[in-house]
N, CA, C and O of each residue as an XYZ file, in Angstrom:
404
protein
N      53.491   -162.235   -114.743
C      54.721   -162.600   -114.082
C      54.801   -164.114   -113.915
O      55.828   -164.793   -113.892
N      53.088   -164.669   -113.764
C      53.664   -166.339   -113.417
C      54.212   -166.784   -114.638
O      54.963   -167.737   -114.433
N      54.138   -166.493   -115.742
C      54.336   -167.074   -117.313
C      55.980   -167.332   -117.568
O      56.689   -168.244   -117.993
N      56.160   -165.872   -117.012
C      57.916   -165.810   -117.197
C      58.437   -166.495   -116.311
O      59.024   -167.431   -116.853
N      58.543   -166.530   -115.161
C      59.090   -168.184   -114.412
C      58.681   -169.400   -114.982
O      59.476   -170.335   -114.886
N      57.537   -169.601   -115.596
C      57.361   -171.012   -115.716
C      57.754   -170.864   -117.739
O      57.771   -171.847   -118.479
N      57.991   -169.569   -118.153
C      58.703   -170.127   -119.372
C      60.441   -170.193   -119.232
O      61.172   -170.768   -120.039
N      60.914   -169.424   -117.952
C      62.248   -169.651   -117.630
C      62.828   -171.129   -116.901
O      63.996   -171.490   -116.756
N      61.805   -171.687   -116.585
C      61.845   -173.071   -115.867
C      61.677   -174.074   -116.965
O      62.305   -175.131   -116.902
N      60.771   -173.787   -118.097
C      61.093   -174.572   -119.157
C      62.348   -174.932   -120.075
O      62.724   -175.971   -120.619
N      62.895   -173.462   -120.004
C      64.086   -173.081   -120.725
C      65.286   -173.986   -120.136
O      66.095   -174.635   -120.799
N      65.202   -173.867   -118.632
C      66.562   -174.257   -118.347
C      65.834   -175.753   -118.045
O      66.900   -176.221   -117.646
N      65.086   -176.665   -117.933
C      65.010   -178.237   -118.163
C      65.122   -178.052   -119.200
O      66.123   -178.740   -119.403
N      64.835   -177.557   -120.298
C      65.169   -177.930   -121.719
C      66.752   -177.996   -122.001
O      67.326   -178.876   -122.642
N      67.357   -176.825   -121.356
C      68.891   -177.046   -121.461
C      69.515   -178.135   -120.896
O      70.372   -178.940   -121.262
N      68.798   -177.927   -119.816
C      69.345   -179.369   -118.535
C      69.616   -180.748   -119.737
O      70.664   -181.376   -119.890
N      68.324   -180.931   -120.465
C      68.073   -182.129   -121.185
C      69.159   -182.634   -122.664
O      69.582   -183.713   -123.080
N      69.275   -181.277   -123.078
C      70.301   -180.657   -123.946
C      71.523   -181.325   -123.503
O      72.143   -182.217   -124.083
N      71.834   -180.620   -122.116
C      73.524   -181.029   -121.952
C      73.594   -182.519   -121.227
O      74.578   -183.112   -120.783
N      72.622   -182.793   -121.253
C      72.437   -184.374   -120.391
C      73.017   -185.389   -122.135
O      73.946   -186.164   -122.363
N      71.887   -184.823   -122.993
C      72.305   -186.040   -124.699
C      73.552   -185.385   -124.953
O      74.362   -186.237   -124.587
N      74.234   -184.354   -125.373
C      75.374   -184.021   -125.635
C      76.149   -184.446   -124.711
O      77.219   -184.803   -125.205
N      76.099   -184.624   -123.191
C      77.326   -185.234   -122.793
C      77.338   -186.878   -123.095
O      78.332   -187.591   -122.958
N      76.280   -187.238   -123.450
C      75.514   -188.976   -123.758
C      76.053   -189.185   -124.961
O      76.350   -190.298   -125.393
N      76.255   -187.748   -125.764
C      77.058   -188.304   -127.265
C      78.346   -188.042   -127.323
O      79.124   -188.622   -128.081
N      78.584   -187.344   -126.697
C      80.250   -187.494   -126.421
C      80.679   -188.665   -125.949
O      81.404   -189.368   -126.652
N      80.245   -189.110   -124.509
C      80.635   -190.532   -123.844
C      80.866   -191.462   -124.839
O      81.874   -192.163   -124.752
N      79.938   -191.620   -125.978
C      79.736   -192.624   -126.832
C      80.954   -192.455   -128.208
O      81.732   -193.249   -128.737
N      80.768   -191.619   -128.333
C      81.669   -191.638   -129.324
C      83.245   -191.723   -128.908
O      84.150   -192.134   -129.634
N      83.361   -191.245   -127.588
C      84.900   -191.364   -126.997
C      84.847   -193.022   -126.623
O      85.900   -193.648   -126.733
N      83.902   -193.568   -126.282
C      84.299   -195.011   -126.181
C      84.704   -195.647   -127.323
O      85.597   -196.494   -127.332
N      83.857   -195.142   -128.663
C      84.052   -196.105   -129.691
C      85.430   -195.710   -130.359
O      86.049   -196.513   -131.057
N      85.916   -194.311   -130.081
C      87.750   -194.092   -130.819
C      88.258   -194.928   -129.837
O      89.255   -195.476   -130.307
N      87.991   -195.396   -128.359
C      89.040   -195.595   -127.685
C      88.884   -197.383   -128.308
O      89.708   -198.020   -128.965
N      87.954   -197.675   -127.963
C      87.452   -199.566   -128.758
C      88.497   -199.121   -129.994
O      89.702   -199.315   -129.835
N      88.044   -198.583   -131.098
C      88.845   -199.086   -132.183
C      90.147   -198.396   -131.946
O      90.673   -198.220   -133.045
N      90.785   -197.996   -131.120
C      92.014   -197.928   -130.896
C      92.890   -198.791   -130.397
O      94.011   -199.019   -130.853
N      92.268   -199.396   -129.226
C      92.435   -200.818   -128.234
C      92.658   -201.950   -129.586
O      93.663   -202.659   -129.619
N      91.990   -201.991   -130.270
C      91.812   -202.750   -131.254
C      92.815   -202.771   -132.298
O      93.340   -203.757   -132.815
N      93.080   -201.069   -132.624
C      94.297   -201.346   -133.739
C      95.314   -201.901   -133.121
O      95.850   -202.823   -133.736
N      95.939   -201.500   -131.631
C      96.686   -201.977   -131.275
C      96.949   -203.685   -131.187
O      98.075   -204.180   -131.217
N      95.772   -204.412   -131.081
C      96.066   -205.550   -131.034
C      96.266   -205.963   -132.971
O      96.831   -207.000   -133.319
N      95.993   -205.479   -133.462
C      96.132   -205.661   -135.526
C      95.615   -206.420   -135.430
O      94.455   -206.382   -135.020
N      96.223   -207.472   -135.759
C      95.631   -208.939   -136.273
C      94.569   -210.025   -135.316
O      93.530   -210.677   -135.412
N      96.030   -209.564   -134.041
C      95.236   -210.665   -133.043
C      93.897   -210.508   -132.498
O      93.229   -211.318   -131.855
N      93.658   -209.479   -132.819
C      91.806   -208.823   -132.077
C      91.058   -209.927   -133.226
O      91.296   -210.430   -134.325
N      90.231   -209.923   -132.397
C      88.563   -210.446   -133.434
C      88.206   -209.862   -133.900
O      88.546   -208.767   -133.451
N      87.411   -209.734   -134.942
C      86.973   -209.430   -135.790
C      85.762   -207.807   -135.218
O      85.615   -206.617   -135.499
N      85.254   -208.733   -134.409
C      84.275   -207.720   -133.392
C      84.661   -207.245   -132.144
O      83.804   -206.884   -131.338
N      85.710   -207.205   -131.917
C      86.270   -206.749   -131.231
C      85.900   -205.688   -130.259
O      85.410   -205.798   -129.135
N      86.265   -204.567   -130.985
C      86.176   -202.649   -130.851
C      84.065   -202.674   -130.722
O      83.412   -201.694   -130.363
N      83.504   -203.932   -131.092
C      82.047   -203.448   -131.280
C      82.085   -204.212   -129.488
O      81.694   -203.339   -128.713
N      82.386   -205.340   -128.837
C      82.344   -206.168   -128.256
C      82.812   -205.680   -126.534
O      82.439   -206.118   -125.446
N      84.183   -204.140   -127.066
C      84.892   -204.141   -126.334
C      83.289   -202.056   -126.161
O      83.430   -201.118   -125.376
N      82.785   -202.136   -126.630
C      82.179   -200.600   -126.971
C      80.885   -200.621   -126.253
O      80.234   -199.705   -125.750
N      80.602   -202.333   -126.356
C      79.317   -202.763   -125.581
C      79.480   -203.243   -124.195
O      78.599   -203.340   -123.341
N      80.553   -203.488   -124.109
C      81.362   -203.389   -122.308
C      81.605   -201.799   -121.535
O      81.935   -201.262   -120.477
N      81.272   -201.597   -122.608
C      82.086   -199.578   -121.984
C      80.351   -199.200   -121.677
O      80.166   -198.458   -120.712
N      79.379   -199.565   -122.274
C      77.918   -198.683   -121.564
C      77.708   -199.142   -120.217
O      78.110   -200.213   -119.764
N      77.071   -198.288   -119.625
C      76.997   -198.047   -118.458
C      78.492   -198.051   -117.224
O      78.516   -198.263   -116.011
N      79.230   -197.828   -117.884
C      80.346   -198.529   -116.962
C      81.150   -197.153   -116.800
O      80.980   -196.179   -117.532
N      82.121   -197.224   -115.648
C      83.002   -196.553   -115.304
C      84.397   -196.171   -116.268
O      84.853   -197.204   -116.758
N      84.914   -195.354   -116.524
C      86.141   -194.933   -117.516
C      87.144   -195.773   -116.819
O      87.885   -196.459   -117.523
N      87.255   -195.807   -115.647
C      88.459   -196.695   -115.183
C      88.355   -198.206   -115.754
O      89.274   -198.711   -116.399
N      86.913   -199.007   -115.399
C      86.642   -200.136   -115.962
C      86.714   -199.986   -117.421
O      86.986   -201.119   -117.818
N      86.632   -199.317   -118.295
C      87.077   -199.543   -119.505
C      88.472   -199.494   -119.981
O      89.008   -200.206   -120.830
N      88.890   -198.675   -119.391
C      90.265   -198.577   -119.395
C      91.333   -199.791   -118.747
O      92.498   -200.019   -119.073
N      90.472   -200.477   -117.703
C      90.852   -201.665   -117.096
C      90.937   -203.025   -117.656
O      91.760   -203.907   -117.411
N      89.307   -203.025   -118.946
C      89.427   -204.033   -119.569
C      90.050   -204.291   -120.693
O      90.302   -205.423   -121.105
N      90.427   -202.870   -121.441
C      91.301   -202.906   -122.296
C      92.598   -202.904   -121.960
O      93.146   -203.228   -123.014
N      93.480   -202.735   -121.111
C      94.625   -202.907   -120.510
C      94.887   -204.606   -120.512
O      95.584   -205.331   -121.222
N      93.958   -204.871   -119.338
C      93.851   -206.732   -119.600
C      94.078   -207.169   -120.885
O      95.162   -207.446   -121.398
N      92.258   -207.238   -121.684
C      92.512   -207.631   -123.354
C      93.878   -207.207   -123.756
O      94.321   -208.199   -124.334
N      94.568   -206.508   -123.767
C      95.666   -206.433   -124.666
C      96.567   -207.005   -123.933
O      97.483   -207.312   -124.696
N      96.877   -207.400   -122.595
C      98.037   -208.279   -121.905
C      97.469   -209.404   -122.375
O      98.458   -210.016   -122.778
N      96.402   -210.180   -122.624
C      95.802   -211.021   -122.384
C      96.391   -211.351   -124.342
O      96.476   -212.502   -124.771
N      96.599   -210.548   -124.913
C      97.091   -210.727   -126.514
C      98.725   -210.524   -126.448
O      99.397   -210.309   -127.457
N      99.145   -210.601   -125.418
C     100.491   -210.377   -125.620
C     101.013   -209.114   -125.511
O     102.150   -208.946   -125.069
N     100.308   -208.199   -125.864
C     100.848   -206.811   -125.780
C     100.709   -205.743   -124.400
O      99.799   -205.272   -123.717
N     102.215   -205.687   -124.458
C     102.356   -204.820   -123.204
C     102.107   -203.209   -123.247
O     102.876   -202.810   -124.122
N     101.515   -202.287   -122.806
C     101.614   -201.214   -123.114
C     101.340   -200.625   -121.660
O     100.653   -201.191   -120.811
N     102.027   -199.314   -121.494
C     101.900   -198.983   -119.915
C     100.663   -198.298   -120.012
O     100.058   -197.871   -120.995
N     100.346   -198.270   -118.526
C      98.947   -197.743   -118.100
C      98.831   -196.040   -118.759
O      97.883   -195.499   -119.328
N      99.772   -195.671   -118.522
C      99.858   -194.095   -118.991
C      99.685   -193.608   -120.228
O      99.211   -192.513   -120.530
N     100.212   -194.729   -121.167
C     100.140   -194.652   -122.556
C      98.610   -195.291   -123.114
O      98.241   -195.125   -124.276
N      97.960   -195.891   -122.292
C      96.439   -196.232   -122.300
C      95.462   -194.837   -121.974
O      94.684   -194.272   -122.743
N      95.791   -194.512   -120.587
C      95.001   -193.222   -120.482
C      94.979   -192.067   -121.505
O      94.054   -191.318   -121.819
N      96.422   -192.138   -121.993
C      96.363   -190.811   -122.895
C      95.786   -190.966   -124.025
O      95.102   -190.073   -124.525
N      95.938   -191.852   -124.454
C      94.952   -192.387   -125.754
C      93.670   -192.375   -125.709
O      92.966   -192.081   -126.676
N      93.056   -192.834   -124.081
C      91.497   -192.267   -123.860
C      91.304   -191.112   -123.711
O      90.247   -190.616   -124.101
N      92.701   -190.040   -122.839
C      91.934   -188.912   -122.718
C      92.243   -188.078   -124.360
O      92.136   -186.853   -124.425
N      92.612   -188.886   -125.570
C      92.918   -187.940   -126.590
C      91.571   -188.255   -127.461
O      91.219   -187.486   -128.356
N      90.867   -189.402   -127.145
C      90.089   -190.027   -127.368
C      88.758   -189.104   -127.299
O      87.993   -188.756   -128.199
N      88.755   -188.796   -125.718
C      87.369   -187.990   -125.204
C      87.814   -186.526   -126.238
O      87.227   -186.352   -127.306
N      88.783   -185.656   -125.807
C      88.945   -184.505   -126.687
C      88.845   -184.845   -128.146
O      87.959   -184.143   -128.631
N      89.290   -185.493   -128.887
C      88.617   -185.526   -129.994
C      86.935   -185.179   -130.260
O      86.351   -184.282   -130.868
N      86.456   -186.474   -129.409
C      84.811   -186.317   -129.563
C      84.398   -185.115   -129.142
O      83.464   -184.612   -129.766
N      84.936   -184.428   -128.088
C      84.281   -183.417   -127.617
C      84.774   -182.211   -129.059
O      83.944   -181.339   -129.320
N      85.823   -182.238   -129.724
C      85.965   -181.308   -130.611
C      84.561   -181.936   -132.117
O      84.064   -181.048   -132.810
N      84.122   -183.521   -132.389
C      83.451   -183.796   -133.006
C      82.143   -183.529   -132.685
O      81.237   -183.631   -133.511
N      81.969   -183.176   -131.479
C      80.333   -183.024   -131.173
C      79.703   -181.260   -131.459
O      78.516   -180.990   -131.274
């Protein structure tokens, strides 16, 4: 009997660990559609590194703060776009990845 608790306690940290990198690869990949999205929008005027620049600001950070700094960057290029039409693009952003993962 002790075996089967401690192989059922393995099982579920192993899952635990599981859904900890799968939600770690989702995060990541929804930042980088939303970077090179932020990015198409600016076309020309973005840098070159832009979407890599704007992808390395998004780790560790809050969805609002990314969403905050890309709002700026793109006022900051001239382009106006409303807050709403930003979110939806991130949240079409995250569902994508989550359908890619």
């Amino acid at each position: 009997m002790d075996n089967s608790f401690k192989d059922r306690e393995q099982g579920m940290e192993a899952k635990f660990a599981h859904d900890l990198e799968q939600e770690f690869r989702i995060h990541a990949q929804r930042d980088r559609l939303f970077a090179e999205w932020v990015a198409d929008q600016m076309s020309d005027s973005a840098p070159p590194d832009y979407a890599d620049t704007l992808l390395e600001f998004a780790f560790g950070r809050a969805p609002g703060d990314l969403i905050a700094k890309a709002l700026q960057d793109l006022h900051n290029h001239g382009i106006a776009l409303a807050d709403t039409k930003i979110q939806k693009a991130y949240d079409r952003c995250e569902a994508q990845a989550e359908i890619e993962a």
